[in-house]
The first five atom37 places (N, CA, C, CB, O) and aatype in JSON, in Angstrom:
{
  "aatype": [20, 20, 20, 20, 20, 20, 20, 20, 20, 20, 20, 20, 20, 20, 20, 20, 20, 20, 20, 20, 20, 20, 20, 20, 20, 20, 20, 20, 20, 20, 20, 20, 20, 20, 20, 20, 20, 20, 20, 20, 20, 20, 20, 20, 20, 20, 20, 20, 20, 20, 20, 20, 20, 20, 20, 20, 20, 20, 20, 20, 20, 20, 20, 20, 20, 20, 20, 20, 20, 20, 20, 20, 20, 20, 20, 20, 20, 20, 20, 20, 20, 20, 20, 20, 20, 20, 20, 20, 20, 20, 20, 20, 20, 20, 20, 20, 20, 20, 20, 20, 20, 20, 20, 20, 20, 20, 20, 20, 20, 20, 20, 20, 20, 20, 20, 20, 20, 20, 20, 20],
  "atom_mask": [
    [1, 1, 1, 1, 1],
    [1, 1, 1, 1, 1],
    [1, 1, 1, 1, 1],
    [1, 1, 1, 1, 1],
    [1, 1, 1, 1, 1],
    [1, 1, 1, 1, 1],
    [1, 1, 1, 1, 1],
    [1, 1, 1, 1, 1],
    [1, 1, 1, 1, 1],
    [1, 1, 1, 1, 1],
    [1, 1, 1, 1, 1],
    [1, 1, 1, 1, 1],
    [1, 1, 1, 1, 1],
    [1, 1, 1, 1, 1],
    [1, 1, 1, 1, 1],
    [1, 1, 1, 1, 1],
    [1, 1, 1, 1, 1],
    [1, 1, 1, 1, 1],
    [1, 1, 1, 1, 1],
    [1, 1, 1, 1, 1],
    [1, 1, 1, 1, 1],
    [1, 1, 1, 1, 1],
    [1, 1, 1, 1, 1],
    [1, 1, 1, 1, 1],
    [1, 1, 1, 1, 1],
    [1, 1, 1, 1, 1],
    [1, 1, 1, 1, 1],
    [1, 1, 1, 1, 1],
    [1, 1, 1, 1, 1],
    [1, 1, 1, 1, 1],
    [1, 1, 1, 1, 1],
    [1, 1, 1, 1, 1],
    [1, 1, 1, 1, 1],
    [1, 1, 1, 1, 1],
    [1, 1, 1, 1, 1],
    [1, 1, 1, 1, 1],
    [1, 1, 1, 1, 1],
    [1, 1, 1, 1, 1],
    [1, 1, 1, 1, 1],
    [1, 1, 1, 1, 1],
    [1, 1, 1, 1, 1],
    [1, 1, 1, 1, 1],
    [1, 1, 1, 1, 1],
    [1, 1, 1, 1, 1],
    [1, 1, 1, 1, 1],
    [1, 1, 1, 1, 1],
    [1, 1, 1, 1, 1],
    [1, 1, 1, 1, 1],
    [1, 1, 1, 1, 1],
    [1, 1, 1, 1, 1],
    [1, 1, 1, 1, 1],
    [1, 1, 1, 1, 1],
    [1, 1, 1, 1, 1],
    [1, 1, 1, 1, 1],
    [1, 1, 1, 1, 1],
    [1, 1, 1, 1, 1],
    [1, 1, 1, 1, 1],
    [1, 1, 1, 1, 1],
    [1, 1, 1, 1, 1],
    [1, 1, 1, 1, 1],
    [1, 1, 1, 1, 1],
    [1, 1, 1, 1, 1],
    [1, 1, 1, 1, 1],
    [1, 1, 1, 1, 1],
    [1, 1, 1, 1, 1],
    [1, 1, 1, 1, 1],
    [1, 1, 1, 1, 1],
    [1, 1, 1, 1, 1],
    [1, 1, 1, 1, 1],
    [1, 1, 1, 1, 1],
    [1, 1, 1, 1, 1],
    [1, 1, 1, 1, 1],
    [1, 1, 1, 1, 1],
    [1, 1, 1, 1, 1],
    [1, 1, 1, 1, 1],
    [1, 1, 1, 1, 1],
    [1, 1, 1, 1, 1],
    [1, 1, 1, 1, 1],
    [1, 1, 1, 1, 1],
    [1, 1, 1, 1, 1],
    [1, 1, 1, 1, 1],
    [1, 1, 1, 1, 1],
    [1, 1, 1, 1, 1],
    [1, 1, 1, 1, 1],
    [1, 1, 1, 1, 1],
    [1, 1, 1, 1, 1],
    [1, 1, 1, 1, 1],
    [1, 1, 1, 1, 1],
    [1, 1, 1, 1, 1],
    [1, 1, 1, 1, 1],
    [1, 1, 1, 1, 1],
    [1, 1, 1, 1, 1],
    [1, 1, 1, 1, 1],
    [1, 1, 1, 1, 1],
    [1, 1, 1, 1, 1],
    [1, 1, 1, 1, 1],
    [1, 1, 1, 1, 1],
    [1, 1, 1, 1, 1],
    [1, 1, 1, 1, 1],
    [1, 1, 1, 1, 1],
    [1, 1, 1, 1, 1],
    [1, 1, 1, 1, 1],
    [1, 1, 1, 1, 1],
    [1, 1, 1, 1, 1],
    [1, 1, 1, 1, 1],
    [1, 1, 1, 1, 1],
    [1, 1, 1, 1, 1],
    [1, 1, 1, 1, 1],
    [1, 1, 1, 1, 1],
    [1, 1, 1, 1, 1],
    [1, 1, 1, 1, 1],
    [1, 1, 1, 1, 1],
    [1, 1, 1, 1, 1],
    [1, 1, 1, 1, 1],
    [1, 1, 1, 1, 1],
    [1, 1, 1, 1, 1],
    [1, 1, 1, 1, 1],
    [1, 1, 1, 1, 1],
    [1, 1, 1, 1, 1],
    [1, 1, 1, 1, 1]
  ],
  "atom_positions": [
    [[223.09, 221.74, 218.65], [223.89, 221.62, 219.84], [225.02, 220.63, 219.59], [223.03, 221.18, 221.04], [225.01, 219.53, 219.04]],
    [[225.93, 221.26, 220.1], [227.28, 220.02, 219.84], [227.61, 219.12, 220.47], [228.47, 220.35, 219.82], [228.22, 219.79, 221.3]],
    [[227.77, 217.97, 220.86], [228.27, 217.14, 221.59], [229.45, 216.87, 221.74], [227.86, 216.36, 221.43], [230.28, 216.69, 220.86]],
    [[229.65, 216.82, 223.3], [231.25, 216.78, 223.69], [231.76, 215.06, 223.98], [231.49, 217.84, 225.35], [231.31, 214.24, 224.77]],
    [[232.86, 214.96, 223.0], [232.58, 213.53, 223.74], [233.49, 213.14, 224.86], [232.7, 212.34, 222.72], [234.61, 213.64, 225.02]],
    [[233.07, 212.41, 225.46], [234.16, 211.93, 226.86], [235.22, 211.72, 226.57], [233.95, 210.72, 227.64], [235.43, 211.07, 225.54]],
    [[236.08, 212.09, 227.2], [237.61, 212.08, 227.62], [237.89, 211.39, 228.18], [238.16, 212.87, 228.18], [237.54, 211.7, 229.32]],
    [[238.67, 209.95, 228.16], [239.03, 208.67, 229.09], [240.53, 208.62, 229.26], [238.53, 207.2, 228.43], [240.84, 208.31, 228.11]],
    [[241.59, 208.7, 229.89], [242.54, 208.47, 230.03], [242.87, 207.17, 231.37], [242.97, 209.77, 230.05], [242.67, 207.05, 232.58]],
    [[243.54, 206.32, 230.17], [243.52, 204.86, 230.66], [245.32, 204.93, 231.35], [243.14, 203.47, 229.05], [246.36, 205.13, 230.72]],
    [[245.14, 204.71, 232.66], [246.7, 204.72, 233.37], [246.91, 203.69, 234.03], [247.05, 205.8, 234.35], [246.05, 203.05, 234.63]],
    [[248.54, 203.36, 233.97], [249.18, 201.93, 234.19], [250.16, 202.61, 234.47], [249.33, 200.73, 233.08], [250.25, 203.83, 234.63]],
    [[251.33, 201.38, 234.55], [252.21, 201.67, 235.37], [253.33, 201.98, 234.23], [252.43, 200.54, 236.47], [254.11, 202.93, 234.2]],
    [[253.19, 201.01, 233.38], [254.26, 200.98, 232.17], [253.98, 201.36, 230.49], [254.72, 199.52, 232.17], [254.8, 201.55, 229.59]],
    [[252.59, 201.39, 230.48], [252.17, 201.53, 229.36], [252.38, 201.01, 228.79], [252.21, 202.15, 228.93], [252.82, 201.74, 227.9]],
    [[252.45, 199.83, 228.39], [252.64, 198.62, 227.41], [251.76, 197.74, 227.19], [253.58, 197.88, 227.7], [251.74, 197.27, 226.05]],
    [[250.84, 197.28, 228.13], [250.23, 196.12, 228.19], [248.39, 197.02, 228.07], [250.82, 195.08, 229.84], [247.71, 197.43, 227.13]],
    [[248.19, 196.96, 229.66], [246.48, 196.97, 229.82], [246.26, 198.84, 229.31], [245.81, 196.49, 232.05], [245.53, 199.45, 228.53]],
    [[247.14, 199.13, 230.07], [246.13, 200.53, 228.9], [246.24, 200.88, 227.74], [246.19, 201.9, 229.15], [245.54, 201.73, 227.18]],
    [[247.35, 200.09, 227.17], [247.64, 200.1, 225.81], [246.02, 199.4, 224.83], [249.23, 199.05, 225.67], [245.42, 199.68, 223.79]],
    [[245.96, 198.73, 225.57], [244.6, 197.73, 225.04], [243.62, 198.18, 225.18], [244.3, 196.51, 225.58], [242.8, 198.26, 224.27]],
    [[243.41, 198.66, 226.58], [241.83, 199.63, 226.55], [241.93, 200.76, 226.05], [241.15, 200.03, 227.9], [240.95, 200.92, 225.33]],
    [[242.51, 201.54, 226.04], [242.67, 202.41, 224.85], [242.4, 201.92, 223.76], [243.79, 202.89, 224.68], [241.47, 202.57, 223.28]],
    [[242.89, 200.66, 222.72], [242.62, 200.39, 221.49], [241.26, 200.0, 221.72], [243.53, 199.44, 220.83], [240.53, 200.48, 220.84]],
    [[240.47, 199.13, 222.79], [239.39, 198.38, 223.17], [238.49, 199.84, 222.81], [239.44, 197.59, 224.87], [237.53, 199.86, 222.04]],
    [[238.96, 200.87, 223.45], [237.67, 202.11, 223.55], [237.19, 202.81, 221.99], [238.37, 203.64, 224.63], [236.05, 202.99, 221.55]],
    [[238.51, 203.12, 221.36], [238.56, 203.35, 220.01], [237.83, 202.77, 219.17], [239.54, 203.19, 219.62], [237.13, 203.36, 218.35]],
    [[237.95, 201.25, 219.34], [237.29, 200.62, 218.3], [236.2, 200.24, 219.23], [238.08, 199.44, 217.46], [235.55, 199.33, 218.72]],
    [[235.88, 200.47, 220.04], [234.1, 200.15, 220.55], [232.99, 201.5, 220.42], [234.07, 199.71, 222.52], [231.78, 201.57, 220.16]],
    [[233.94, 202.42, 220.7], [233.27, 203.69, 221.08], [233.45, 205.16, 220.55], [233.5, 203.78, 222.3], [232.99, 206.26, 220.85]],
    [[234.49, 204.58, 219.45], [235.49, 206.19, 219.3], [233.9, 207.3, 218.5], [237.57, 205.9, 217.51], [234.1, 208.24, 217.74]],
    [[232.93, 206.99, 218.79], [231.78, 207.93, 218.46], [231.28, 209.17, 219.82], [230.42, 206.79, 218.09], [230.76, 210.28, 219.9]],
    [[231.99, 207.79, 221.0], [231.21, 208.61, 222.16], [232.35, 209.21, 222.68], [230.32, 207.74, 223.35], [232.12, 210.4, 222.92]],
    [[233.37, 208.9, 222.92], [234.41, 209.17, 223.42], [235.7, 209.26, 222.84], [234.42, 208.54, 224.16], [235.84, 208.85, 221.69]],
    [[237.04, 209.93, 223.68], [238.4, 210.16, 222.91], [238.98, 209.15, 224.06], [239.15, 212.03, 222.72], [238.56, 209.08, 225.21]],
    [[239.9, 208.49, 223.58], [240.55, 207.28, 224.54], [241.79, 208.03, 224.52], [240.66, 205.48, 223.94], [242.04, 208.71, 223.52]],
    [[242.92, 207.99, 225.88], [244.16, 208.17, 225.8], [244.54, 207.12, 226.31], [244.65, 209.23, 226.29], [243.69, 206.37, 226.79]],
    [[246.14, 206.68, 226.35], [246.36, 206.07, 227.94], [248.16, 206.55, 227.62], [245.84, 203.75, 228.3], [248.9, 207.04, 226.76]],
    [[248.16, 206.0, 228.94], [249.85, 206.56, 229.42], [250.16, 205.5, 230.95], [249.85, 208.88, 230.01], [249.43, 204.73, 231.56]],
    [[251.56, 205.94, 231.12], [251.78, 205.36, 232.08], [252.47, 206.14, 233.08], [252.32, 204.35, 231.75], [252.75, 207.33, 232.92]],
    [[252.76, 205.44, 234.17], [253.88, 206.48, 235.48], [255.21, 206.21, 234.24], [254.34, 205.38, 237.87], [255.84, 207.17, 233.78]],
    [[255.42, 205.14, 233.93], [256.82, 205.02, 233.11], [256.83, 204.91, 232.05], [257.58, 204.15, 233.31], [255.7, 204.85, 231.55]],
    [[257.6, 204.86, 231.41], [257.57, 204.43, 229.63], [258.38, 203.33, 229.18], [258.15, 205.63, 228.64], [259.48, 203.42, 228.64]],
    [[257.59, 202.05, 229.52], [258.29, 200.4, 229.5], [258.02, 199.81, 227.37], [256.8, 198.89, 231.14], [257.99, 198.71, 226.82]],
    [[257.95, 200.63, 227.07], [257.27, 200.46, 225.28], [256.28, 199.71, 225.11], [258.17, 199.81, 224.16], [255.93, 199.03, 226.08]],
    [[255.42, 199.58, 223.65], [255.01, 199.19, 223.33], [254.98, 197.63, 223.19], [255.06, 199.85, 222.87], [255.52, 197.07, 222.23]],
    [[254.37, 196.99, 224.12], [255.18, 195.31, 224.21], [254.57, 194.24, 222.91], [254.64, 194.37, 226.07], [253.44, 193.79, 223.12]],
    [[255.14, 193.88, 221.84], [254.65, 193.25, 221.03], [253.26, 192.0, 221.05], [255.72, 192.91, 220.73], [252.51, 191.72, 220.12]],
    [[253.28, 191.38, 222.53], [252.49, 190.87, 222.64], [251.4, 191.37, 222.56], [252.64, 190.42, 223.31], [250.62, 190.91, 221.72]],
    [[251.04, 192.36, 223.3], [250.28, 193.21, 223.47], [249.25, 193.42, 222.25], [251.02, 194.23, 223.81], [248.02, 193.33, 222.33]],
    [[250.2, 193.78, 220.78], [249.66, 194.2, 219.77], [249.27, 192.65, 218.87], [250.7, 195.34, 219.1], [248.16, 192.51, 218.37]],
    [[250.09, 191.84, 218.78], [249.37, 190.45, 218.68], [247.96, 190.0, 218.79], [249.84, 189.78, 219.53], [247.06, 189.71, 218.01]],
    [[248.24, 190.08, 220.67], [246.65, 189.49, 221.04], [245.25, 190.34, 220.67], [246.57, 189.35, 222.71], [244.13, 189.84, 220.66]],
    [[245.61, 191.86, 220.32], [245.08, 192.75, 219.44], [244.52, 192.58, 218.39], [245.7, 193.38, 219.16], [243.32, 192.51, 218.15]],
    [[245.78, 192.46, 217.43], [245.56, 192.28, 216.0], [244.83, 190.76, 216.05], [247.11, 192.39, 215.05], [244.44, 190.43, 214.93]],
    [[244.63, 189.99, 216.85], [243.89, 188.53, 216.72], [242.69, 189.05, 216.95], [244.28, 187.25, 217.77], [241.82, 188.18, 216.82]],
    [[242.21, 190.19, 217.26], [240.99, 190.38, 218.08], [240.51, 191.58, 217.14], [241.22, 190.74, 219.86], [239.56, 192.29, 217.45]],
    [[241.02, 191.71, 216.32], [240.51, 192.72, 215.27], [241.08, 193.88, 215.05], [239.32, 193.08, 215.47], [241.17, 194.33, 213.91]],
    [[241.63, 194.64, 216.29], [241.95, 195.56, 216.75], [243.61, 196.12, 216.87], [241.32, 195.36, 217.73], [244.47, 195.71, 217.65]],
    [[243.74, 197.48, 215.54], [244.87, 197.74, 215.78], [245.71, 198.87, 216.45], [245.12, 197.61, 214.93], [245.74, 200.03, 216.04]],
    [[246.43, 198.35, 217.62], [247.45, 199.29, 218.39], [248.74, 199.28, 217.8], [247.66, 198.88, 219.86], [249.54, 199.96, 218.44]],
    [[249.31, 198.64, 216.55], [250.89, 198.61, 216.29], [251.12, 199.74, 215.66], [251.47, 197.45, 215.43], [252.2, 199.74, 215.08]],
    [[250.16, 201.25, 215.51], [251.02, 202.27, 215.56], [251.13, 202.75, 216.77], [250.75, 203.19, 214.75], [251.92, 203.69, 216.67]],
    [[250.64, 202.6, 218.35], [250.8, 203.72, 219.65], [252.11, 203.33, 219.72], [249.84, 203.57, 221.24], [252.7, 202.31, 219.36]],
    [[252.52, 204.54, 220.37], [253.62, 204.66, 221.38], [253.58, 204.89, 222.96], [254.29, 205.63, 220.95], [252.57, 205.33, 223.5]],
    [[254.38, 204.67, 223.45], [254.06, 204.18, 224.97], [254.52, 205.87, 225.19], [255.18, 202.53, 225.89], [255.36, 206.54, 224.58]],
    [[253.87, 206.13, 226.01], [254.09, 207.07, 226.91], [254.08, 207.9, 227.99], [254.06, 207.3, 226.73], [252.85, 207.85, 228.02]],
    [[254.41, 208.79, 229.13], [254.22, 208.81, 230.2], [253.36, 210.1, 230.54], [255.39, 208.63, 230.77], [253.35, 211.17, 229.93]],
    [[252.72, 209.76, 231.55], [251.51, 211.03, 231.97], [252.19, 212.26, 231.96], [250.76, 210.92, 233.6], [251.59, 213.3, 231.68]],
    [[253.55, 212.24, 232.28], [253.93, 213.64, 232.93], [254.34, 214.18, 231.57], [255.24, 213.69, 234.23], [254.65, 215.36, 231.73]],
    [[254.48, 213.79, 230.15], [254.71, 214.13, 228.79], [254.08, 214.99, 228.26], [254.6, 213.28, 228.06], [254.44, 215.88, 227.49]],
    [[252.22, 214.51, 229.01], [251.03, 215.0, 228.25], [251.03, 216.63, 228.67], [249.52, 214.09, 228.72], [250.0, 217.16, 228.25]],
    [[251.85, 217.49, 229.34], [252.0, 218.65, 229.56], [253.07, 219.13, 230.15], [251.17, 218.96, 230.05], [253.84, 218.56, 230.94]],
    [[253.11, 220.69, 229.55], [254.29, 221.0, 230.62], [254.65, 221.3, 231.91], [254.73, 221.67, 230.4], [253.95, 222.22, 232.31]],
    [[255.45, 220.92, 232.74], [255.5, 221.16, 234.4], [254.51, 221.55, 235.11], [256.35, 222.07, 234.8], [253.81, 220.9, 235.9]],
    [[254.44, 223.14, 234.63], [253.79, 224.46, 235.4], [251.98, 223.83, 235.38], [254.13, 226.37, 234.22], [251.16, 224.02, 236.28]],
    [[251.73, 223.06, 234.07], [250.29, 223.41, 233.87], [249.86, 221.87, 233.78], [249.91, 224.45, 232.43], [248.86, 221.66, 233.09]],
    [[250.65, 220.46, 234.57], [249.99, 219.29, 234.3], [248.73, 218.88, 234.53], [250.52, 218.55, 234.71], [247.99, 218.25, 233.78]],
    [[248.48, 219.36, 235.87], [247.17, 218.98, 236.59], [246.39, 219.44, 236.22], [246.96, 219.13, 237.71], [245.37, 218.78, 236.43]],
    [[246.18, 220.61, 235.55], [245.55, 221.63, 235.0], [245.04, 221.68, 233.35], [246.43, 222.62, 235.29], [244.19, 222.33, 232.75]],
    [[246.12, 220.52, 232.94], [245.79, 220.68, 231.35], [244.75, 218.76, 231.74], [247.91, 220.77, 229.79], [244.04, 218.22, 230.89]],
    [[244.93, 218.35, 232.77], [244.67, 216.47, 232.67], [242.9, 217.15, 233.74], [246.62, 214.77, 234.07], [242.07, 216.3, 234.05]],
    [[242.7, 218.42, 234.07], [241.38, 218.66, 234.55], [240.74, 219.21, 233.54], [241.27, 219.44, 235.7], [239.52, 219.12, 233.49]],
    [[241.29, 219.73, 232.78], [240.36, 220.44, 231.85], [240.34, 219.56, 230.77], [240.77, 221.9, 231.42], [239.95, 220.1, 229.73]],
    [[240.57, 218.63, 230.69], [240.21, 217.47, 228.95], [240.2, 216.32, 228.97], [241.19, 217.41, 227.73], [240.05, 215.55, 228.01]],
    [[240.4, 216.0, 230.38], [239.94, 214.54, 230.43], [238.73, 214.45, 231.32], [241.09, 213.55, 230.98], [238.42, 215.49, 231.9]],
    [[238.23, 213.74, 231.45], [236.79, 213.84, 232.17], [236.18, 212.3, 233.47], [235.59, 213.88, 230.55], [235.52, 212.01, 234.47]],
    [[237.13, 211.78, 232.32], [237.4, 210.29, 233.1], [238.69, 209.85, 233.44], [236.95, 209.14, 232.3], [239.49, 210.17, 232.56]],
    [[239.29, 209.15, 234.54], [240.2, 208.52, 234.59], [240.52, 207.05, 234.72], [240.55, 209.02, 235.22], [239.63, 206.62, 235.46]],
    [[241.17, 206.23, 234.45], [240.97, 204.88, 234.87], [242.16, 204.17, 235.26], [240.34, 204.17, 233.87], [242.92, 203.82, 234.36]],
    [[242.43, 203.91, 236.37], [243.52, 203.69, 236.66], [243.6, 202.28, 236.69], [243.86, 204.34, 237.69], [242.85, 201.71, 237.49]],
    [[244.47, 201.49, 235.89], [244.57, 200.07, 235.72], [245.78, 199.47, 236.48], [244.66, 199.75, 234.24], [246.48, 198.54, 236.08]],
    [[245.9, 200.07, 237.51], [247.35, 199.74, 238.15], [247.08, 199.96, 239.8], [248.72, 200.93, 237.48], [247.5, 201.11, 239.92]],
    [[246.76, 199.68, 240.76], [247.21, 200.31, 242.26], [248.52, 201.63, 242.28], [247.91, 198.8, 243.23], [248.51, 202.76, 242.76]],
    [[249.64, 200.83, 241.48], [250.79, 201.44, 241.25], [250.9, 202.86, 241.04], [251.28, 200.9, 240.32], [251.43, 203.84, 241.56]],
    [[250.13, 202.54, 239.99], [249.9, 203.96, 238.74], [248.92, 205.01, 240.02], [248.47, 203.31, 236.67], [249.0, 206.24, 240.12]],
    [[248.48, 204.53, 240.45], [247.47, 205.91, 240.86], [248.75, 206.66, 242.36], [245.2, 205.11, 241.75], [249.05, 207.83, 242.61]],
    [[249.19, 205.28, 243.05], [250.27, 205.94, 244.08], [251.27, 206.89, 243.39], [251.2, 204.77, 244.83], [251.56, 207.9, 244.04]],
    [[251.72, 206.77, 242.43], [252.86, 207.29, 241.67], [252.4, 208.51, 241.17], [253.37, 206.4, 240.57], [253.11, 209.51, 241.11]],
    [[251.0, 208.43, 240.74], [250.14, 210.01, 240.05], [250.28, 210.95, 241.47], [247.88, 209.74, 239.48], [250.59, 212.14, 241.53]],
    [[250.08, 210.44, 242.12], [250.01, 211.45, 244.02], [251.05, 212.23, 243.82], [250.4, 210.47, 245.85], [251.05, 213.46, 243.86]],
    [[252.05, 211.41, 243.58], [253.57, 211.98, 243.49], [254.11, 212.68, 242.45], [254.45, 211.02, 243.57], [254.89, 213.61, 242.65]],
    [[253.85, 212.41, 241.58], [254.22, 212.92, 240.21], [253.26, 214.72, 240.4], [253.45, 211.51, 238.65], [253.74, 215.81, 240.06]],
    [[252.17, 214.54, 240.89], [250.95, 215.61, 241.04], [250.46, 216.18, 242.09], [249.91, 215.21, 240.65], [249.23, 216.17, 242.24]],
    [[251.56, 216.98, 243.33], [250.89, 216.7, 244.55], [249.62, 217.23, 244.39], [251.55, 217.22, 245.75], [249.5, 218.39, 244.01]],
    [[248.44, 216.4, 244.69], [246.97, 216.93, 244.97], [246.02, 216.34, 244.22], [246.78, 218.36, 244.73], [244.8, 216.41, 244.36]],
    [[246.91, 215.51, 243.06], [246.04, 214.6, 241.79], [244.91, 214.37, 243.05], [246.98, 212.74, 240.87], [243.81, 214.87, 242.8]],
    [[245.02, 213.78, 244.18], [244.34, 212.94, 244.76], [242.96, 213.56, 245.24], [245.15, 212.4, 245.75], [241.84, 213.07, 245.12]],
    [[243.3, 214.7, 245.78], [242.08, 215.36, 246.28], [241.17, 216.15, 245.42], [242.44, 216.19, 247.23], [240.15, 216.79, 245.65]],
    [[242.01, 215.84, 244.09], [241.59, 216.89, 243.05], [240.21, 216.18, 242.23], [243.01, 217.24, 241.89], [239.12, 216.48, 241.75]],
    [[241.21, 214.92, 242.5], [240.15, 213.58, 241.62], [238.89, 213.33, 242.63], [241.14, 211.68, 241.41], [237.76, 213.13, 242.16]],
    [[239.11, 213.35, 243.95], [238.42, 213.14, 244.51], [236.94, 214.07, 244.94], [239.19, 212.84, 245.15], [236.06, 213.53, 245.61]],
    [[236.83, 215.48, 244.47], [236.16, 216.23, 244.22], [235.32, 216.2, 242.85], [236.84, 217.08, 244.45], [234.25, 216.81, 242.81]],
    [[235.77, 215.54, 241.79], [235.03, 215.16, 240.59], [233.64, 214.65, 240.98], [235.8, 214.08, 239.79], [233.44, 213.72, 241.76]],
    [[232.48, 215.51, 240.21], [230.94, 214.61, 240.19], [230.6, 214.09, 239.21], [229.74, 215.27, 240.42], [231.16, 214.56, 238.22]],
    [[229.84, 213.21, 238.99], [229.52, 212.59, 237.94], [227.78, 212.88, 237.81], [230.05, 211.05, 238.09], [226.87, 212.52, 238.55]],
    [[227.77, 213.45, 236.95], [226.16, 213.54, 236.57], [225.57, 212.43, 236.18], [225.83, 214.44, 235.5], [226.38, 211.53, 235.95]],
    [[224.25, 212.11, 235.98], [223.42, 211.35, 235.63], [222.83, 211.91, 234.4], [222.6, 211.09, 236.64], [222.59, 213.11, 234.31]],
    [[222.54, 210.93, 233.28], [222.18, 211.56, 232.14], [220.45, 211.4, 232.97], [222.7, 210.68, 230.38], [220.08, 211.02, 234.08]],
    [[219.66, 211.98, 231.63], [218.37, 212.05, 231.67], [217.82, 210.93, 230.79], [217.94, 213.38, 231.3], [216.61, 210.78, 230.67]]
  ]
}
């Protein structure tokens, strides 16, 4: 039997800073159980600090590139390609999740219908 692993997409506002990090944080904690993305409503770059306090911590992000949710697909099929392969969402921003409403009319009710099983 194959195992699927979780799908996490880590969202912010700018993509530079906190989901840039939990993304690297998930990779190097977990990349067995899970696939880490992250993105942002905007695309503010890769902020050097960011990859610093990283690389002090073991952990390297100085190849990502910053980038924005609405990238990860085309127009017609966004909501549709971010339901079928991601499984988790994490929104690290207040910002970021008002701005997904908009960017997605229905992200909201869409997310809000998600169940979460209980393993055994």
């Amino acid at each position: 039997m194959m195992n699927r692993k979780l799908k996490v997409l880590f969202l912010c506002t700018g993509n530079a800073y906190r989901s840039q990090m939990a993304e690297g944080w998930a990779r190097a904690l977990k990349s067995d159980a899970l696939e880490a993305y992250s993105a942002g409503i905007d695309k503010h770059g890769l902020n050097p600090r960011a990859v610093r306090v990283m690389a002090d911590a073991g952990v390297d992000i100085n190849g990502n590139k910053s980038k924005t949710v609405a990238s990860a697909a085309t127009a017609p099929k966004r909501l549709a390609f971010f339901e079928r392969y991601l499984t988790l969402w994490v929104f690290l921003c207040m910002v970021a999740g008002v701005a997904l409403d908009k960017l997605f009319s229905g992200a909201t009710a869409a997310l809000s219908k998600l169940e979460f099983g209980h393993g055994s």
